[in-house]
C-alpha positions in Angstrom: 1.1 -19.5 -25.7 -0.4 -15.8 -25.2 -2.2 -17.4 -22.4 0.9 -18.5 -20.9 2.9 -15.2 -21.8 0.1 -13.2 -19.8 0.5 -15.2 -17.1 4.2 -14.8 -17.1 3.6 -10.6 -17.4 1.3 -10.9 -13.9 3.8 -13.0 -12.1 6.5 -10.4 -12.7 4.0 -7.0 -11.9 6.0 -6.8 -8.5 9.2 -7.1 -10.3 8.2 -4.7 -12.8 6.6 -2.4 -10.3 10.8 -2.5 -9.1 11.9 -1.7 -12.3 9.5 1.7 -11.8 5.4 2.1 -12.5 6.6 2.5 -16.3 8.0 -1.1 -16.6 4.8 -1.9 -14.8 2.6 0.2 -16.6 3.7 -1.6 -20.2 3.6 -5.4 -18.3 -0.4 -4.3 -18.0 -0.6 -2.8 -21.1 0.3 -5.8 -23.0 -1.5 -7.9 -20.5 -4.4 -6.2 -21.2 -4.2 -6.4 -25.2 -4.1 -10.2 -24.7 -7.0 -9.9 -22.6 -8.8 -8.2 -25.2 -8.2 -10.5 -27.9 -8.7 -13.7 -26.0 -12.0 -12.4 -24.5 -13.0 -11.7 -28.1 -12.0 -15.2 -29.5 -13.9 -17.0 -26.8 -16.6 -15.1 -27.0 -16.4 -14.2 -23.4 -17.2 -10.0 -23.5 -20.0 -11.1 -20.8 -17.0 -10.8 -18.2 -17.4 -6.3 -19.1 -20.9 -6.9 -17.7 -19.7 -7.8 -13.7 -21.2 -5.1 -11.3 -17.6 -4.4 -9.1 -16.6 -3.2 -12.5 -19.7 -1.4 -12.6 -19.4 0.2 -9.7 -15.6 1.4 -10.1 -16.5 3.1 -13.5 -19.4 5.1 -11.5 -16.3 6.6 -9.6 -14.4 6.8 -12.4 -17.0 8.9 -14.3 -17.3 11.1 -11.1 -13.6 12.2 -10.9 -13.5 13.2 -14.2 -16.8 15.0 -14.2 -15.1 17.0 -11.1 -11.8 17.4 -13.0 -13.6 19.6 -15.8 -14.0 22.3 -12.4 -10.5 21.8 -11.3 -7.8 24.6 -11.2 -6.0 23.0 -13.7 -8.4 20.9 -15.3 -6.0 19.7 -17.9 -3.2 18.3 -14.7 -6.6 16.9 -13.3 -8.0 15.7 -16.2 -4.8 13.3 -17.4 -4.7 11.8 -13.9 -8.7 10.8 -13.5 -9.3 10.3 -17.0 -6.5 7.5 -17.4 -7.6 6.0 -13.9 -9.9 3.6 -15.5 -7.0 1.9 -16.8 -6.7 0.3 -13.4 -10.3 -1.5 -12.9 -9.7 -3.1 -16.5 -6.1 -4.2 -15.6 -7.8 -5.8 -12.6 -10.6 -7.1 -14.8 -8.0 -8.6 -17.1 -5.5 -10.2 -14.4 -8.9 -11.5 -12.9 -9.6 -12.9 -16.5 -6.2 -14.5 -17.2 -6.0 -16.4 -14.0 -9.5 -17.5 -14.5 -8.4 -19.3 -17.7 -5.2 -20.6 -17.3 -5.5 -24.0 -15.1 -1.4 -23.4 -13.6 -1.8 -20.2 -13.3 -1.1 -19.6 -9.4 1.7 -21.7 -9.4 3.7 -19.8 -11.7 2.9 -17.2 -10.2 4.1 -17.9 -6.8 7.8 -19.2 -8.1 8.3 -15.7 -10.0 6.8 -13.9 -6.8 9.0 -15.9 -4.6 12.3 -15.2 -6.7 11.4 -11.0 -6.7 10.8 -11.0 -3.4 14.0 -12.8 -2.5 15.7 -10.9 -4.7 14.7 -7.4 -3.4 15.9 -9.4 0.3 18.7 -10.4 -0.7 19.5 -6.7 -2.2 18.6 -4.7 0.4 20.6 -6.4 3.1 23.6 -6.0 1.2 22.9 -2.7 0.8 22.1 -2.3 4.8 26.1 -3.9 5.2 27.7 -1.9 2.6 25.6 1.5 1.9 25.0 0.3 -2.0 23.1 -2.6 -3.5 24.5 -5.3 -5.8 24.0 -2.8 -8.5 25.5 0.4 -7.1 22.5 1.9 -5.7 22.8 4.2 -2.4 20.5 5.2 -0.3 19.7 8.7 0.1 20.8 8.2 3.6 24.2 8.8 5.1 24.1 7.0 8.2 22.2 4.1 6.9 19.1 4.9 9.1 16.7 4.3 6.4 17.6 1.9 3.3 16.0 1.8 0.4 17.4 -1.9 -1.3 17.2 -1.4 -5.5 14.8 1.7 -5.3 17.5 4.0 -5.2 16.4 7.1 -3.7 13.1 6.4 -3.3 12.1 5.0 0.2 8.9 2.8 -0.9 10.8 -0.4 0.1 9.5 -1.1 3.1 5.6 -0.3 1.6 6.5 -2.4 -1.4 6.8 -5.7 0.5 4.3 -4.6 3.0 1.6 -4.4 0.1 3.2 -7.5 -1.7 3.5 -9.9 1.3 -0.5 -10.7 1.2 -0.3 -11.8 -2.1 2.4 -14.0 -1.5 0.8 -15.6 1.6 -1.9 -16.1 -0.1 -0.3 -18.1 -2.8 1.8 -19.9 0.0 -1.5 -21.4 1.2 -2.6 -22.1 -2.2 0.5 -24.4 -2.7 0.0 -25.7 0.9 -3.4 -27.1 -0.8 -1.8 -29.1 -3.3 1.8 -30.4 -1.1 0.3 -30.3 2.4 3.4 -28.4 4.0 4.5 -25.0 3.9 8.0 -24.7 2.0 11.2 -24.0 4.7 12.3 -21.6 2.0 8.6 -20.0 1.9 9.3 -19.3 5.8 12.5 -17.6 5.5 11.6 -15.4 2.8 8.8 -14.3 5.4 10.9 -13.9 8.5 13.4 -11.4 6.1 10.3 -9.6 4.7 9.7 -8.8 8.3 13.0 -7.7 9.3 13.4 -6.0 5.8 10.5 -4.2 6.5 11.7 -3.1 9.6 15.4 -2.5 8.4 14.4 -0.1 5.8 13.0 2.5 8.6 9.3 3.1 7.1 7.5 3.3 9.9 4.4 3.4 8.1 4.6 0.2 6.5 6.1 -1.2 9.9 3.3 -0.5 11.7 0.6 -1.8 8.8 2.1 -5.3 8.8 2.0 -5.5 12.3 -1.4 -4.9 11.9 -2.0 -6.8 9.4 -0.1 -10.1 11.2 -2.3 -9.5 14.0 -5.7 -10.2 12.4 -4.5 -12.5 10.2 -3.2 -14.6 13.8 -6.9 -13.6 14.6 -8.6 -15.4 11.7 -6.4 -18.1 11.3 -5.9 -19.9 14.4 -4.0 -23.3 13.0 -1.3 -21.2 11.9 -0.5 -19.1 15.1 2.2 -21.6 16.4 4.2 -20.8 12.9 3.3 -17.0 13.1 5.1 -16.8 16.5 7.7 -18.8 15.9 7.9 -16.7 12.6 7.5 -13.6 14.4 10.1 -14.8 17.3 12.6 -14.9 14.6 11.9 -11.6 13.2 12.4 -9.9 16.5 15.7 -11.5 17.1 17.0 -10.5 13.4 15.9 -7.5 14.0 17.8 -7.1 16.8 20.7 -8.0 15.7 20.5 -5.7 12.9 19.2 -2.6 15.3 23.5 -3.3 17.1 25.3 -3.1 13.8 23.3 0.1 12.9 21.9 1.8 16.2 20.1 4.6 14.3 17.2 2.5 13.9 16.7 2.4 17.2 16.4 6.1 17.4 14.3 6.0 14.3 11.6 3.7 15.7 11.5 5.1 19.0 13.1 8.4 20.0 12.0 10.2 16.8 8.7 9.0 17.0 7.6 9.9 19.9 10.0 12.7 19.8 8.2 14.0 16.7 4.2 13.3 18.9 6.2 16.0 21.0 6.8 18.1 18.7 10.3 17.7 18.2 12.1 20.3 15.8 8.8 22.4 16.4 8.3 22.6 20.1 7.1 26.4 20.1 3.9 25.7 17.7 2.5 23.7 21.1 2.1 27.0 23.0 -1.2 28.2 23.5 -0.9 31.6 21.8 0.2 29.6 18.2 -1.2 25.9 18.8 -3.5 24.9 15.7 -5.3 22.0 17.0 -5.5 22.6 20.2 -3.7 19.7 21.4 -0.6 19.1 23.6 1.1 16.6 21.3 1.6 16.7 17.3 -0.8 14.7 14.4 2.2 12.4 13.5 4.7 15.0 13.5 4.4 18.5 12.9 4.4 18.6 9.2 2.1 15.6 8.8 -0.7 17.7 11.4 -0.1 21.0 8.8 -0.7 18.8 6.2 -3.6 17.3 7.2 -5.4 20.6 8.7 -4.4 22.5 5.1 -6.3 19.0 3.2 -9.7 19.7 5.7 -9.4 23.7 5.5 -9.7 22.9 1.9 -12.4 20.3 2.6 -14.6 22.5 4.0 -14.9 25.2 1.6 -15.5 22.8 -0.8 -17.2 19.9 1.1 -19.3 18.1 -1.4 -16.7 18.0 -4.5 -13.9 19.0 -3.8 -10.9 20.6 -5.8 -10.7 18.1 -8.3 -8.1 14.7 -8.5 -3.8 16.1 -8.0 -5.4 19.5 -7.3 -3.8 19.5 -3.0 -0.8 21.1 -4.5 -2.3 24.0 -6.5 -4.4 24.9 -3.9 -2.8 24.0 -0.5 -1.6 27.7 -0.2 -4.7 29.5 0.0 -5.7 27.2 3.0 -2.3 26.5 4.8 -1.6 26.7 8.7 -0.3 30.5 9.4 0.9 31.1 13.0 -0.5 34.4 14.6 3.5 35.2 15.3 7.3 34.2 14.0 8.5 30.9 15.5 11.8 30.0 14.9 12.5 26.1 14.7 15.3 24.0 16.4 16.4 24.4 12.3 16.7 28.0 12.8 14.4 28.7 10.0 11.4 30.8 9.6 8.0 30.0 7.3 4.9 32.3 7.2 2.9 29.4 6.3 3.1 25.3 6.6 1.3 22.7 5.1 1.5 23.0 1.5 2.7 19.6 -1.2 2.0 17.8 -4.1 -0.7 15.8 -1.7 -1.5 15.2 2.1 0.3 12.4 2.4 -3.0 10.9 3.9 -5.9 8.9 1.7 -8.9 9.9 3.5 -7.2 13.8 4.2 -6.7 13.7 0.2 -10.2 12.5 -0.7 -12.0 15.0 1.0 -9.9 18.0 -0.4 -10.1 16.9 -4.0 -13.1 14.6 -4.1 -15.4 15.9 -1.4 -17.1 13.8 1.4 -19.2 12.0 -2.0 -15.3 10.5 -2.7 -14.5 10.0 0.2 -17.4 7.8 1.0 -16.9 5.8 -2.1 -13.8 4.4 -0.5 -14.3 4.9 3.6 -17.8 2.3 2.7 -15.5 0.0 1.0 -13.1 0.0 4.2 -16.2 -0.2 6.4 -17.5 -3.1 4.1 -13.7 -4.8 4.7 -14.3 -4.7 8.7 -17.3 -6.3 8.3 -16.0 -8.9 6.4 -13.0 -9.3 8.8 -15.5 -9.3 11.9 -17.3 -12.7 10.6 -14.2 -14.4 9.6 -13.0 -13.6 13.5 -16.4 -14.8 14.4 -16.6 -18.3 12.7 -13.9 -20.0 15.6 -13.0 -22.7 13.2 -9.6 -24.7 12.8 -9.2 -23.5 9.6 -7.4 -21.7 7.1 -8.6 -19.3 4.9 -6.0 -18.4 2.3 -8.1 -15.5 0.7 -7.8 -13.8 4.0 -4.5 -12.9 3.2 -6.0 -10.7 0.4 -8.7 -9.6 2.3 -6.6 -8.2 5.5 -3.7 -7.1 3.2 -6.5 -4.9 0.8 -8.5 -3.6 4.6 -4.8 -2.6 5.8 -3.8 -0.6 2.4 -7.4 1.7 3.5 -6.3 2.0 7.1 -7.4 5.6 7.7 -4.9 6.3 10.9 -1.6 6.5 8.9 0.4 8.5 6.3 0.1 7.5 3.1 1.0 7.9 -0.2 -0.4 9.6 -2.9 -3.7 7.7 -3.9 -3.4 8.7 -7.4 -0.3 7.7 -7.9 0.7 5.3 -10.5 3.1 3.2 -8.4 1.1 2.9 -5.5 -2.5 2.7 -7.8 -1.0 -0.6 -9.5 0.2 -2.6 -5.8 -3.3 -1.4 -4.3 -5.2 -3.8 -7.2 -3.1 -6.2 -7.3 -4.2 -7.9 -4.3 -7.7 -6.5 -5.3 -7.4 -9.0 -8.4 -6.3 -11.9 -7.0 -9.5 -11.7 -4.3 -11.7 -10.9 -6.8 -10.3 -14.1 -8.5 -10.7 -15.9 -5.6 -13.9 -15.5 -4.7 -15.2 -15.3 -8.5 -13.7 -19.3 -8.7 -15.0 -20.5 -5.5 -17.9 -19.4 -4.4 -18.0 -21.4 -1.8 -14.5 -19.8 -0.2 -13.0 -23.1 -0.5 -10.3 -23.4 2.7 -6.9 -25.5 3.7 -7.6 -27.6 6.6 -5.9 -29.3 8.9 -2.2 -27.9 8.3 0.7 -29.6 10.5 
């Protein structure tokens, strides 16, 4: 029965994780107590002793050791400290499925009911400004939605970072049945055009990323990517004519914002920062980013300490040599100061210093790697743990805005699919593959 519950509590993280990180936060919690005291009644502690695990508390211990020389060391202190949580939620997810024989088939029904669910919500909410529950987005003209986050624009990253997960389970099944579900391929084509309906460009651009080395590695399934992906762009469509702002969105304010748009005057000579004739991003993405390395190099090795960006940014932010005036009509003395840099790699070198930095940029080199041979073998096959693979190499993509890393929210969807590969891997060591798909 508790094995079964804690199976039930990983199957509905995503849900939980729309609910808000302290739903989520309390599904691992319990997840992990049952964890604990199955591990103890089947004499299975030996799983504590696995060197990934090893190697995560080694930069566990290292953030906390530099939150003790932080600004605020108690602010910095809360956040790396309770990071650990994390690796043993992964360890106990990774644990769970390993026991339970049904495990991934669960999983995939309560995975494909949230993720219909948050489809199903958000396009009503893209007809009507307001979800089936009331929620409105923090948009007037509908440009961006946000589905049953409320005011919070994460829906677009949330089913970008979920979407490998469920592919991967989707193949899983395609094991057992030998066909991939109708149902399985609407929910994708919609998770597409969701993605692209909710205006996050960020996430937009990672899953088309993402789709193209998965079409890379798995070359049975590229005649039902593109007829997937043919789909997608005529949704899409249809949804950029009942709602033209998108279109702007995607494309005028994008490259509009490269320009410089808003902030034209910080290109000339006498004022620019970087020394370039177009903008990092968009003008308060470059600021951002040149406060985060300003920072960086007066503290290269260690950094500030974990959350520190926003107690420090001001000493270090982007001051122009004269008074610009935007197309808002309003005047800073300095730019570049927030909570974080909106930037993973930008936000590991000003608060963990090239040795953090390094911990994670190795990982994402190790990724590539892994990709590069699974490009290389040239086999009709499918590898469902690619899925994982791509979707984990993606969430590391160093040429994007991000969230904050040490964020709650976005810690908990960035192991997830860490978990299930880990799984994976751990329960077939030989990479076990679907063949032969129709």
């Amino acid at each position: 029965m508790l094995k079964k519950t804690s199976v039930y509590l990983i199957g509905l993280l995503p849900l939980a994780l729309v609910a808000g990180p302290f739903v989520a936060e309390l599904f691992l919690f319990l997840n992990f107590i049952i964890f604990l005291y199955l591990a103890h009644k089947e004499k299975k502690l030996q799983l504590f002793n696995n060197i990934l695990l090893k190697v995560f508390l080694i930069f566990w211990i290292y953030i906390v050791i530099l939150s003790f020389f932080a600004t605020d060391s108690l602010i910095s202190f809360k956040s790396s400290f309770f990071y650990f949580r994390f690796g043993i939620y992964s360890l106990a997810i990774i644990y769970i499925l390993t026991i339970y024989e049904n495990s991934l088939n669960l999983i995939y029904y309560l995975l494909k009911f949230t993720i219909s669910f948050v489809i199903i919500d958000s396009i009503f909410q893209a007809f009507f400004g307001f979800d089936i529950f009331g929620l409105k987005t923090n948009n007037h003209d509908l440009m961006r939605i946000s589905g049953p986050f409320g005011d919070k624009f994460i829906l677009g990253s949330f089913l970008q970072k979920i979407l490998p997960i469920f592919i991967y389970l989707i193949l899983k099944d395609f094991k057992k049945n030998k066909k991939i579900k109708i149902t399985d391929i609407f929910i994708l084509i919609f998770s597409f055009v969701i993605i692209y309906r909710s205006g996050d460009r960020a996430a937009f651009g990672l899953i088309i990323l993402f789709s193209f080395i998965f079409f890379m590695i798995n070359r049975p399934l590229r005649n039902k990517m593109l007829i997937i992906a043919l789909f997608s762009i005529i949704i899409s469509g249809l949804f950029t004519l009942q709602n033209p702002k998108i279109y702007q969105r995607y494309f005028v304010d994008t490259i509009g914002q490269f320009k410089g748009k808003y902030f034209e005057d910080f290109l000339k000579d006498d004022v620019n920062e970087t020394n370039f004739n177009f903008m990092v991003f968009s003008f308060e993405h470059q600021t951002h980013f040149s406060t985060a390395f300003r920072m960086f190099l007066n503290k290269p090795f260690f950094g500030y300490g974990v959350k520190m960006f926003r107690f420090n940014c001001k000493q270090f932010e982007y001051k122009p040599s004269r008074e610009i005036l935007t197309s808002f009509g309003k005047y800073k003395e300095t730019y570049g100061c927030s909570t974080h840099p909106h930037n993973t790699y930008f936000q590991l070198l000003s608060e963990t210093g090239i040795i953090g930095f390094l911990s994670i940029f190795v990982l994402f080199l190790y990724l590539f790697y892994k990709i590069l041979i699974y490009i290389r073998l040239k086999e009709q096959k499918i590898y469902p743990e690619s899925a994982l693979l791509v979707g984990i190499f993606i969430n590391l993509w160093p040429l994007i805005p991000t969230g904050n890393f040490f964020n709650n929210w976005i810690s908990i969807i960035y192991y997830l699919p860490v978990a299930y590969y880990i799984y994976e891997v751990n329960s077939n060591s030989n990479l076990k593959i679907v063949k032969n798909i129709k």
